[in-house]
Structures are given as structure tokens and as C-alpha cells.
N, CA, C and O atoms as a Maestro MAE file, in Angstrom:
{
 s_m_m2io_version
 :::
 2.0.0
}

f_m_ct {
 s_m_title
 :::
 protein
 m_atom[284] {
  # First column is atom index #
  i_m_mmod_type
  r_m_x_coord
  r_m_y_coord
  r_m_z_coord
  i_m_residue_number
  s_m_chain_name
  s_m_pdb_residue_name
  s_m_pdb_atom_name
  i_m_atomic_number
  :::
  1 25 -3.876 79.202 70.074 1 A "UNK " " N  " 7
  2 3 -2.495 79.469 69.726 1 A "UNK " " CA " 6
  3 2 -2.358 80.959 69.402 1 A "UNK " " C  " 6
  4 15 -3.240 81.530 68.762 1 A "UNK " " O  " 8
  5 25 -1.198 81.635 69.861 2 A "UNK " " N  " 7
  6 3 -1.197 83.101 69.522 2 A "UNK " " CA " 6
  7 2 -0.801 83.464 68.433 2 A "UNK " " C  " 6
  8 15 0.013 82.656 67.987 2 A "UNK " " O  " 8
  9 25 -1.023 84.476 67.641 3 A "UNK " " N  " 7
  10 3 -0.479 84.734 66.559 3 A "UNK " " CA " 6
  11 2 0.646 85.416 66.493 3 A "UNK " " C  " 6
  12 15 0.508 86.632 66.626 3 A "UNK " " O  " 8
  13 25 1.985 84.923 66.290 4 A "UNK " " N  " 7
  14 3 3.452 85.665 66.219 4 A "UNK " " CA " 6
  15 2 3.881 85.910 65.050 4 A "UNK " " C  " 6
  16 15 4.942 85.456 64.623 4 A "UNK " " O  " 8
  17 25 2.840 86.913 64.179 5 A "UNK " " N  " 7
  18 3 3.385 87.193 62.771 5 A "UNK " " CA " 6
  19 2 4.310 88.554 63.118 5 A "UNK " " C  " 6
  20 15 4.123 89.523 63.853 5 A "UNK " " O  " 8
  21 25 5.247 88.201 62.347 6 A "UNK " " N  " 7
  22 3 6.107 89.641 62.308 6 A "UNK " " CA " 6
  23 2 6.316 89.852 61.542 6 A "UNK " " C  " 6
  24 15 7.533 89.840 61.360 6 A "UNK " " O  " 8
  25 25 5.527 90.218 60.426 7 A "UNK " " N  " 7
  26 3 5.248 90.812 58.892 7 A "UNK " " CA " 6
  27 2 5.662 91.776 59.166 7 A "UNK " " C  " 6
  28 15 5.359 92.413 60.175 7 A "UNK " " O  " 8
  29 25 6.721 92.206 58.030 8 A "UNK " " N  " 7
  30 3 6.686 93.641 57.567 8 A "UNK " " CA " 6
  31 2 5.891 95.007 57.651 8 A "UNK " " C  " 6
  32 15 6.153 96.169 57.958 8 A "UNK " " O  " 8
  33 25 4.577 94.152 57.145 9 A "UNK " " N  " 7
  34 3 3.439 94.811 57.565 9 A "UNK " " CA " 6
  35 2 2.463 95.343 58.701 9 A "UNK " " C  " 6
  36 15 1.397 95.949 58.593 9 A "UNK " " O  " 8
  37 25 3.046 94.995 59.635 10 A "UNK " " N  " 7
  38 3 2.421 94.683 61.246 10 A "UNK " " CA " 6
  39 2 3.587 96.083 61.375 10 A "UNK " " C  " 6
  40 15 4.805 96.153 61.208 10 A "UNK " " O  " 8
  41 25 2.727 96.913 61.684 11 A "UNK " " N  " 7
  42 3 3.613 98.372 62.266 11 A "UNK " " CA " 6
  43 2 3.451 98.007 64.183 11 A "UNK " " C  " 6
  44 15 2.449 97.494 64.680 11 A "UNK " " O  " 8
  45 25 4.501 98.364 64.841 12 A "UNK " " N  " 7
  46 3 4.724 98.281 66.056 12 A "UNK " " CA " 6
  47 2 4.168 99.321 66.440 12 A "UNK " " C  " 6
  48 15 3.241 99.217 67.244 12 A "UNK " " O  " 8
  49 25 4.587 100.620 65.967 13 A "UNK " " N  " 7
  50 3 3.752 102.440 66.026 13 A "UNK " " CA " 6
  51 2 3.794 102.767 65.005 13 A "UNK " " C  " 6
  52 15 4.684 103.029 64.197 13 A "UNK " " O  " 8
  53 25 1.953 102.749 65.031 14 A "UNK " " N  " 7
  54 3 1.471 103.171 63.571 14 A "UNK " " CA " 6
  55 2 1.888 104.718 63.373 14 A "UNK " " C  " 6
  56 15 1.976 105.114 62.211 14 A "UNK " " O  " 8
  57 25 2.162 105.661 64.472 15 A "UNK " " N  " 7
  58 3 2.857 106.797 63.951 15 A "UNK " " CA " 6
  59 2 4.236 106.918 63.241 15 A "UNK " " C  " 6
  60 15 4.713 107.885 62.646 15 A "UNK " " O  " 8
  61 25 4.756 105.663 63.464 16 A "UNK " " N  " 7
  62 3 5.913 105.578 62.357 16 A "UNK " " CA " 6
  63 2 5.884 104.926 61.419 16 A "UNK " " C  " 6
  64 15 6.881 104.707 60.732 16 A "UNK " " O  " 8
  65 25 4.639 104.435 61.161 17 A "UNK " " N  " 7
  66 3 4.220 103.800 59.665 17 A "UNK " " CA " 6
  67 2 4.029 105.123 59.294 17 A "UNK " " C  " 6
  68 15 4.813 105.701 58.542 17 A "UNK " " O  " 8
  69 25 3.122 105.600 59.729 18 A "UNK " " N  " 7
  70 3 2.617 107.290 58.896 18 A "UNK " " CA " 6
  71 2 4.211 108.165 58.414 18 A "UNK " " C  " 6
  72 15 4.537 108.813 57.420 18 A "UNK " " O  " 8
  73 25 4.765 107.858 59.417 19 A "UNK " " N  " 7
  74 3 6.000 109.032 59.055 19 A "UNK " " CA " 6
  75 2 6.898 108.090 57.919 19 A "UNK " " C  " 6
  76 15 7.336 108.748 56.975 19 A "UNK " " O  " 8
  77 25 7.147 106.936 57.917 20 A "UNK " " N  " 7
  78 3 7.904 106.274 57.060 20 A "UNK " " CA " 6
  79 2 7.370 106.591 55.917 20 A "UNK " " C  " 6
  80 15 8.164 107.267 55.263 20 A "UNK " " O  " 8
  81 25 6.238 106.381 55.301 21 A "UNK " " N  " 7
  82 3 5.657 106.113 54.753 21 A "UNK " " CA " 6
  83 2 5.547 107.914 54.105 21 A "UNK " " C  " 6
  84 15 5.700 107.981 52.886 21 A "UNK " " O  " 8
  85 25 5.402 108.733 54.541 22 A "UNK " " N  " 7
  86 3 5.787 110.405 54.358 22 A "UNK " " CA " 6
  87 2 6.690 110.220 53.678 22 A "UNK " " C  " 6
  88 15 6.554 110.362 52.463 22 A "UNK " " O  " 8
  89 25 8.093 109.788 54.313 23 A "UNK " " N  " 7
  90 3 9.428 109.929 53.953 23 A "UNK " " CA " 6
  91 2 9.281 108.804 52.877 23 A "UNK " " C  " 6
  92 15 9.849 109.519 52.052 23 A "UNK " " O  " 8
  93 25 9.156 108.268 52.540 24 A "UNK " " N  " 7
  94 3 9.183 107.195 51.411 24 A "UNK " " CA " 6
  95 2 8.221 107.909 49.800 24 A "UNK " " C  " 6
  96 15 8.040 107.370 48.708 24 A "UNK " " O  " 8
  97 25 7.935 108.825 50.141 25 A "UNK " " N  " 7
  98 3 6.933 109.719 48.803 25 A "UNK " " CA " 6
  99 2 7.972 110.589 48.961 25 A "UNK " " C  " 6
  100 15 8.715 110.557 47.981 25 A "UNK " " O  " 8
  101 25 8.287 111.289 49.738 26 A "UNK " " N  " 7
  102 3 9.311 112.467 49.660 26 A "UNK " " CA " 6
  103 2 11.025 111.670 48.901 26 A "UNK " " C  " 6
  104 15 11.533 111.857 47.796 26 A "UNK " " O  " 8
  105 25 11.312 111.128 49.622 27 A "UNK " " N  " 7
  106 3 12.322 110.235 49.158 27 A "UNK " " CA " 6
  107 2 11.993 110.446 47.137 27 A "UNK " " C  " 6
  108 15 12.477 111.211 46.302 27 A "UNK " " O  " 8
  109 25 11.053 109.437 47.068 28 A "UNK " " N  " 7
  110 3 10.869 109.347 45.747 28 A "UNK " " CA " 6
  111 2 10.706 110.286 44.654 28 A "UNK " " C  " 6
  112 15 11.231 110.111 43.554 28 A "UNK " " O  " 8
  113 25 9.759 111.589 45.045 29 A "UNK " " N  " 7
  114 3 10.244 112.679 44.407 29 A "UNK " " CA " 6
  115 2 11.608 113.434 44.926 29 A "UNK " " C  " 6
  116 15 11.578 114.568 44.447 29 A "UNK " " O  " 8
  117 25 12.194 113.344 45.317 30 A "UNK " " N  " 7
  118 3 13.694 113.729 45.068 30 A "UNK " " CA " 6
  119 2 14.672 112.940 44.272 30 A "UNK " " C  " 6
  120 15 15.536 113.466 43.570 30 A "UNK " " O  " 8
  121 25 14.557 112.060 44.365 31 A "UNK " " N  " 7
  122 3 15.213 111.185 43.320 31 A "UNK " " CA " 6
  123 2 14.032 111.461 42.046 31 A "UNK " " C  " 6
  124 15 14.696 111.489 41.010 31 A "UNK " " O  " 8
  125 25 13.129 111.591 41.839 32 A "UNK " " N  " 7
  126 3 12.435 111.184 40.326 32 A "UNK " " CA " 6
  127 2 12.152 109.935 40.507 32 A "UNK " " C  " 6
  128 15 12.882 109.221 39.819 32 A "UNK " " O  " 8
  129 25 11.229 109.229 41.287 33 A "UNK " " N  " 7
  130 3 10.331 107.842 41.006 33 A "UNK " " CA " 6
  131 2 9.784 108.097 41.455 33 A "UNK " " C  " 6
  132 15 9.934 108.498 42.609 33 A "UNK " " O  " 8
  133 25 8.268 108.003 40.529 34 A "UNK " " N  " 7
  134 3 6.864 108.256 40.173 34 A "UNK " " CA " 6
  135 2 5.749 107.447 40.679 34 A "UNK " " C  " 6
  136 15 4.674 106.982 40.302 34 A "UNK " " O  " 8
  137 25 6.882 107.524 42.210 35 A "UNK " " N  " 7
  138 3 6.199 106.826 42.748 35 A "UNK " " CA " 6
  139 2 4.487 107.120 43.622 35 A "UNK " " C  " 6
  140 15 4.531 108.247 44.116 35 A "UNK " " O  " 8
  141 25 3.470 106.617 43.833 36 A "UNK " " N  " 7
  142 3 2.216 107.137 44.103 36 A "UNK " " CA " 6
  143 2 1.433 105.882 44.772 36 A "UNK " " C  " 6
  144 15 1.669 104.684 44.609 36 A "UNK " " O  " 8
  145 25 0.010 106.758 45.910 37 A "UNK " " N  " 7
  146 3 -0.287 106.284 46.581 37 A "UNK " " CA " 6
  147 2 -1.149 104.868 46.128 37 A "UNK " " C  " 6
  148 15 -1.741 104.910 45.049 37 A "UNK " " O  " 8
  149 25 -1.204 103.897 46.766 38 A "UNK " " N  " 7
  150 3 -1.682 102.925 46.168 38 A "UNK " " CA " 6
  151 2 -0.704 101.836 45.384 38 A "UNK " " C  " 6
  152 15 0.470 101.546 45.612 38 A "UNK " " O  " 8
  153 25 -1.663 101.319 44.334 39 A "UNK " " N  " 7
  154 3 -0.545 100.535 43.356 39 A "UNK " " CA " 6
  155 2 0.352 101.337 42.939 39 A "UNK " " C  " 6
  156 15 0.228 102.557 42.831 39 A "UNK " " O  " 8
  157 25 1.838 100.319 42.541 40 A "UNK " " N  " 7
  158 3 2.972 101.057 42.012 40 A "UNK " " CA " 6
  159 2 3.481 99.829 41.114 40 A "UNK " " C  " 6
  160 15 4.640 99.892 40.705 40 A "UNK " " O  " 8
  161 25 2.627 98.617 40.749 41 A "UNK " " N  " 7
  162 3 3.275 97.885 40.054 41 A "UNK " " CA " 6
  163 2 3.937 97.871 38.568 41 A "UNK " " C  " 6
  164 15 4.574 96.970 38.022 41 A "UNK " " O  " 8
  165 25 3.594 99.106 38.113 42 A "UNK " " N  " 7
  166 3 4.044 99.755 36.987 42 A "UNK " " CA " 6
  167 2 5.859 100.294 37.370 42 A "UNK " " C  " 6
  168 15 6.604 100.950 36.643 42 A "UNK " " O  " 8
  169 25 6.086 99.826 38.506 43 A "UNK " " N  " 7
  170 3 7.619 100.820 38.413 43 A "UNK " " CA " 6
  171 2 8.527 99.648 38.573 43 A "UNK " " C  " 6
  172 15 8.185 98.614 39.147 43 A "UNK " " O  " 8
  173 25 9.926 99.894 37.938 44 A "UNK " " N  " 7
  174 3 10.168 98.326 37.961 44 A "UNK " " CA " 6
  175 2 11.020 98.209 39.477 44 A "UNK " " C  " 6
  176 15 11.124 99.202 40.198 44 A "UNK " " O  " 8
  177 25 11.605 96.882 39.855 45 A "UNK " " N  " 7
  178 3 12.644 96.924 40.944 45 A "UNK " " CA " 6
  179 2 13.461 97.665 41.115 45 A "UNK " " C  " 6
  180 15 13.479 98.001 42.299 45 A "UNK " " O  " 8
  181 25 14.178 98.122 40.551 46 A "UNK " " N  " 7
  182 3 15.090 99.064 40.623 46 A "UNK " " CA " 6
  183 2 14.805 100.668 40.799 46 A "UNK " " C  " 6
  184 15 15.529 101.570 41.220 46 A "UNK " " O  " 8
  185 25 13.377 100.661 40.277 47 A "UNK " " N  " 7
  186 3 13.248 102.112 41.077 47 A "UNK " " CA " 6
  187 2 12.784 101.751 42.258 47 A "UNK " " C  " 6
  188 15 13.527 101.948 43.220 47 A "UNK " " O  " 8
  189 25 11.585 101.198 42.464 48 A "UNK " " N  " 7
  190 3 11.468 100.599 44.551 48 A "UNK " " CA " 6
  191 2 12.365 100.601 44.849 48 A "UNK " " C  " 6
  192 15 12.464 101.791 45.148 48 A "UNK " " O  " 8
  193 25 13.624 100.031 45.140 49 A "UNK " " N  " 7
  194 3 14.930 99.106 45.054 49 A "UNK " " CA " 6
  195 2 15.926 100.734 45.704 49 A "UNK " " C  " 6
  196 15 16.438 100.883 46.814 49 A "UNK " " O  " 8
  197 25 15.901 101.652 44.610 50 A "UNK " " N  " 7
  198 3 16.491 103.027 45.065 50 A "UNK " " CA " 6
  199 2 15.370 103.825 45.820 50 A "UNK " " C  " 6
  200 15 15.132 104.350 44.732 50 A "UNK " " O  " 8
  201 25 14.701 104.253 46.437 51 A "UNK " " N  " 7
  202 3 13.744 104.542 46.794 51 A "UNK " " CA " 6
  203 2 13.955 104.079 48.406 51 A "UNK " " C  " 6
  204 15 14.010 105.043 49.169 51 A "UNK " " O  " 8
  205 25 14.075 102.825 49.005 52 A "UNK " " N  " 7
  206 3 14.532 102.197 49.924 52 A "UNK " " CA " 6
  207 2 15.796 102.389 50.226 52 A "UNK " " C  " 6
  208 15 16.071 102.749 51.370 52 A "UNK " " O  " 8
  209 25 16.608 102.229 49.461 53 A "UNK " " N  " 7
  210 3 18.278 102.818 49.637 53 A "UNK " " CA " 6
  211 2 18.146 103.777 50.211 53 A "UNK " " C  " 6
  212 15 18.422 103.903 51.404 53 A "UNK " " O  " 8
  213 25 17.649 104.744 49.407 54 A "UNK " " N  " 7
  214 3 17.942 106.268 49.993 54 A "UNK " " CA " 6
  215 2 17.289 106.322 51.169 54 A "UNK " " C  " 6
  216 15 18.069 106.890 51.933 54 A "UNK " " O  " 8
  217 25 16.112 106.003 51.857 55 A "UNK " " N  " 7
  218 3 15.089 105.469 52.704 55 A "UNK " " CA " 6
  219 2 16.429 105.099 54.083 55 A "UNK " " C  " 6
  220 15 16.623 105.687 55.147 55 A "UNK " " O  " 8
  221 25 16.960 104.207 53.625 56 A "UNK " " N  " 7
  222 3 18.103 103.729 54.721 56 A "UNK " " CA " 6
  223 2 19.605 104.515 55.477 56 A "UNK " " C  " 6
  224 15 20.222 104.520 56.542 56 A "UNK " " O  " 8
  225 25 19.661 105.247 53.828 57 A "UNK " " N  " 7
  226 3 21.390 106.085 54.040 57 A "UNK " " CA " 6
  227 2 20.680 106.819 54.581 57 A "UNK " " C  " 6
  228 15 21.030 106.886 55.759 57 A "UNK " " O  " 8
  229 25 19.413 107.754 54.279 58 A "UNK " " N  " 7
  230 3 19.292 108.935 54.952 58 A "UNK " " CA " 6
  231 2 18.665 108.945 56.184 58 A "UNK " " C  " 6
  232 15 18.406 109.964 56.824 58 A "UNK " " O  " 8
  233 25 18.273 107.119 56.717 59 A "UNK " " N  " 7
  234 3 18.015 106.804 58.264 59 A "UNK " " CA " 6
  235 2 19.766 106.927 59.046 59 A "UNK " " C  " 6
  236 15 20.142 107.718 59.912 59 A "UNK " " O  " 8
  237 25 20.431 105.997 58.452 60 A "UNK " " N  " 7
  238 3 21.631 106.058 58.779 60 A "UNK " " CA " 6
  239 2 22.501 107.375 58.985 60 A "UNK " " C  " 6
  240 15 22.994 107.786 60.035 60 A "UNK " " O  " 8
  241 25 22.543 107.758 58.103 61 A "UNK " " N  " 7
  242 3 22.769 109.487 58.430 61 A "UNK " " CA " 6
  243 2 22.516 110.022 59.642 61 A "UNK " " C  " 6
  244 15 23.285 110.230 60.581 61 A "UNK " " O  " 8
  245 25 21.049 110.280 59.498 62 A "UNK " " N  " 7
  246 3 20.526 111.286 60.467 62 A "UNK " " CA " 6
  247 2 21.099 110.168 62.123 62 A "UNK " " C  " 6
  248 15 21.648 110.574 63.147 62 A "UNK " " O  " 8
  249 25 20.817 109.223 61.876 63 A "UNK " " N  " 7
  250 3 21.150 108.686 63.112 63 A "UNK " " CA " 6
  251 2 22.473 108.877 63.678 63 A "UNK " " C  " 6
  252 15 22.554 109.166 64.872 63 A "UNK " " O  " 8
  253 25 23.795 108.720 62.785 64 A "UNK " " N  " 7
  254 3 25.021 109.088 63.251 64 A "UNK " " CA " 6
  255 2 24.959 110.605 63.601 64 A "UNK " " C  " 6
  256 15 25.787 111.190 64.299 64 A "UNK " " O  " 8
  257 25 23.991 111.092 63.086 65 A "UNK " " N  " 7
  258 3 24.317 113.276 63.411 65 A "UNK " " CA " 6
  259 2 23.739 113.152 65.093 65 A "UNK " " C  " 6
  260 15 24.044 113.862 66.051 65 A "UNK " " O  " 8
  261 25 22.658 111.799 65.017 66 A "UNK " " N  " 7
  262 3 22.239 111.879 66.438 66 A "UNK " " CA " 6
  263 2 23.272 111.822 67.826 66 A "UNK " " C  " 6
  264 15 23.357 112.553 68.813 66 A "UNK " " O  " 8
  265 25 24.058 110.500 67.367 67 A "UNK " " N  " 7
  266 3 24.803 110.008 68.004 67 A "UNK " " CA " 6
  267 2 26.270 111.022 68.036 67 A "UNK " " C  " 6
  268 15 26.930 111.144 69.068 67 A "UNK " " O  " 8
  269 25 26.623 111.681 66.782 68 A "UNK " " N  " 7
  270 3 27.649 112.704 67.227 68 A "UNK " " CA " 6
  271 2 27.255 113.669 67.916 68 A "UNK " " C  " 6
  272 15 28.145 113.934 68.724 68 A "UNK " " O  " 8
  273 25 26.271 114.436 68.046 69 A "UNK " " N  " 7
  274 3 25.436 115.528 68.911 69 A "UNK " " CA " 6
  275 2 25.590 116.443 68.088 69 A "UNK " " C  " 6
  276 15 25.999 117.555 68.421 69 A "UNK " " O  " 8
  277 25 25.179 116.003 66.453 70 A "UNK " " N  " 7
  278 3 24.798 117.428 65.598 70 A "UNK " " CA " 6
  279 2 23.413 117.336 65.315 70 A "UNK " " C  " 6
  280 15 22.734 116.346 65.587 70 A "UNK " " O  " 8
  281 25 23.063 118.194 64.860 71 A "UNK " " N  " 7
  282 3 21.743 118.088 64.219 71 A "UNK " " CA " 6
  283 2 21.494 118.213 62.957 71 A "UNK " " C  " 6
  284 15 20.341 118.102 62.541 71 A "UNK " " O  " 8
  :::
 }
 m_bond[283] {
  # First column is bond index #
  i_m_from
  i_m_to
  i_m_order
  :::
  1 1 2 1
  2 2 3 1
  3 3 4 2
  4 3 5 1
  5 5 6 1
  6 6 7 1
  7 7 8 2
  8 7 9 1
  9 9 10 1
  10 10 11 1
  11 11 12 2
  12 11 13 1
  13 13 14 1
  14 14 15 1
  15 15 16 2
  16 15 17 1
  17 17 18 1
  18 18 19 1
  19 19 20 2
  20 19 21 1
  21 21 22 1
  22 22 23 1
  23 23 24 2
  24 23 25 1
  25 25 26 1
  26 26 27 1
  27 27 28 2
  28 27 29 1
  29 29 30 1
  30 30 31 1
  31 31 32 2
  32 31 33 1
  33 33 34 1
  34 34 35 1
  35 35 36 2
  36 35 37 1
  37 37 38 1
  38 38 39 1
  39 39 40 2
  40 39 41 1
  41 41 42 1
  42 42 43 1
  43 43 44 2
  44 43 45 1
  45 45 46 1
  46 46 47 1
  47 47 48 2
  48 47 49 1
  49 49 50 1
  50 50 51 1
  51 51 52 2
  52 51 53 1
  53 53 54 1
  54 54 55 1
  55 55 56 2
  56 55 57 1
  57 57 58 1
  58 58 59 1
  59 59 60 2
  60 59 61 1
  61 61 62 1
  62 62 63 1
  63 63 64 2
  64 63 65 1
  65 65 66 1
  66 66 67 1
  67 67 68 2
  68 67 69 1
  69 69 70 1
  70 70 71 1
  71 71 72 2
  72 71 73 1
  73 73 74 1
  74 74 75 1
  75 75 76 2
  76 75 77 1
  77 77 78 1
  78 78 79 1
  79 79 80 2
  80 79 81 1
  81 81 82 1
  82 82 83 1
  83 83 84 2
  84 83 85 1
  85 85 86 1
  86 86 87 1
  87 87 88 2
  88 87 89 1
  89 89 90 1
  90 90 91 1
  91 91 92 2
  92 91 93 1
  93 93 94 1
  94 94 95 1
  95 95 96 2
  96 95 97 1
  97 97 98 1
  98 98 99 1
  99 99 100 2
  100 99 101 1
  101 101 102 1
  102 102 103 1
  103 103 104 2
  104 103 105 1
  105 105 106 1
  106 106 107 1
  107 107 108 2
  108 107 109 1
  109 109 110 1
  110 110 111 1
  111 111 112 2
  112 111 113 1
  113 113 114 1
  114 114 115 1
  115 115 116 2
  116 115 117 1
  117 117 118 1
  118 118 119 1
  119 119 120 2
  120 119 121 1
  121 121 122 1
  122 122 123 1
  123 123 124 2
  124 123 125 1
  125 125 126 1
  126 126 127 1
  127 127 128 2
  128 127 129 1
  129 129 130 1
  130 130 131 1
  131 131 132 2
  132 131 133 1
  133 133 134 1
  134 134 135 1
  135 135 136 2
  136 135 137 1
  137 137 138 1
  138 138 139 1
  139 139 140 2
  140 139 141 1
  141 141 142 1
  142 142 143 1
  143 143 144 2
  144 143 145 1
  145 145 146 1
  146 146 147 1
  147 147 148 2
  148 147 149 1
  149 149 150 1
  150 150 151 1
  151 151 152 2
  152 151 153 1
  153 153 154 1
  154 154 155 1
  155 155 156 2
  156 155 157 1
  157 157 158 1
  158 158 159 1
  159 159 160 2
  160 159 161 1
  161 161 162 1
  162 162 163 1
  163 163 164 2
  164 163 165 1
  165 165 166 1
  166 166 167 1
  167 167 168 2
  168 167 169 1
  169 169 170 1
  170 170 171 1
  171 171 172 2
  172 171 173 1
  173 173 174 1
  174 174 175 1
  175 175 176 2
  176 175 177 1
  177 177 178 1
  178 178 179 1
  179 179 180 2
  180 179 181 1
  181 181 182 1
  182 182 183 1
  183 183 184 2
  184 183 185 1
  185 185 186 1
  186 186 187 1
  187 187 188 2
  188 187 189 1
  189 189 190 1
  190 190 191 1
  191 191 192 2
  192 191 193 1
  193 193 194 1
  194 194 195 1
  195 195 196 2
  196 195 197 1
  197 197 198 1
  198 198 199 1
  199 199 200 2
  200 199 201 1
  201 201 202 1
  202 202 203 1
  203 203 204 2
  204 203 205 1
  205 205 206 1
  206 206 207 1
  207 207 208 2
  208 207 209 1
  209 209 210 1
  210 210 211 1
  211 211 212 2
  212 211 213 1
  213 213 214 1
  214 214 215 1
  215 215 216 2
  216 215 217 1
  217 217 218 1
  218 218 219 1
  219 219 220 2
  220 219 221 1
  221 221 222 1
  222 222 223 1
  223 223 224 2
  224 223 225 1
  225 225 226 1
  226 226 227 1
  227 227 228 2
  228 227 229 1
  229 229 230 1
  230 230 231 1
  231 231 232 2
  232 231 233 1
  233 233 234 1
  234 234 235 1
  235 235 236 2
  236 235 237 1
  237 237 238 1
  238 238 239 1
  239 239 240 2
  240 239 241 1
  241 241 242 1
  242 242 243 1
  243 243 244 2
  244 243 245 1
  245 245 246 1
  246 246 247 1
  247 247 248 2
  248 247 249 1
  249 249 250 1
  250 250 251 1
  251 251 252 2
  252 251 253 1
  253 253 254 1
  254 254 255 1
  255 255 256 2
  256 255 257 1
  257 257 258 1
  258 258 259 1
  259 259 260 2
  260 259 261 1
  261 261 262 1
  262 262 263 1
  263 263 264 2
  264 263 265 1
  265 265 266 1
  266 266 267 1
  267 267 268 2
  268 267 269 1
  269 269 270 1
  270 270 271 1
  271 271 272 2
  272 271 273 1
  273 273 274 1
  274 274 275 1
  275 275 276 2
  276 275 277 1
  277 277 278 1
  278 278 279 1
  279 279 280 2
  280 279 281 1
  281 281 282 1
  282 282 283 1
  283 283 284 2
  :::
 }
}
């Protein structure tokens, strides 16, 4: 039987795990969550929680500058 996990975790291109994963530390020091490599179970939901937000608006963003033809 094949395995059809589509975990979260299962990167499609691991070069955009690497880059997400960039932008997700950068993200966090700009906002202020302390956030760091490894465990982070010390931070509560709500800082993960914003961390991902911003993670999304500033995917969303850049994608509409794509689609208007700005940069």
C-alpha cells in the first residue's frame, strides 16, 4: 500500500522548507517572539499564532505586488 501522508511536515521542495523556515525566524524577530531554533514550547499560542499571521499577510502581499507587476 502506498503511503499518501500529506503532513504538514512532508516538504514538496525542501528549498522552500529552508526559505520558509528563514522567513519564519526573521518574521519573529521583527515582531519580538523569541522565537529559536529547536524547541519553542516555552512560547505560548499566541505568539506562534502571530508569527504565522505575519508569515501569511506578508506571503499575501508580496504575491499581489507579483500579480500587479510591482516589485
Amino acid at each position: 500500500m502506498a503511503n499518501n501522508n500529506t503532513g504538514s511536515n512532508n516538504a514538496e521542495y525542501p528549498q522552500a522548507r529552508e526559505a520558509l523556515d528563514r522567513m519564519k525566524m526573521e518574521v519573529a524577530s521583527e515582531i519580538g517572539v523569541p522565537l529559536k531554533q529547536g524547541y519553542n514550547g516555552d512560547l505560548t499560542s499566541a505568539q506562534n499564532g502571530s508569527v504565522g499571521g505575519e508569515m501569511v499577510r506578508q506571503m499575501i502581499r508580496n504575491y499581489e505586488q507579483q500579480m500587479s507587476g510591482q516589485k
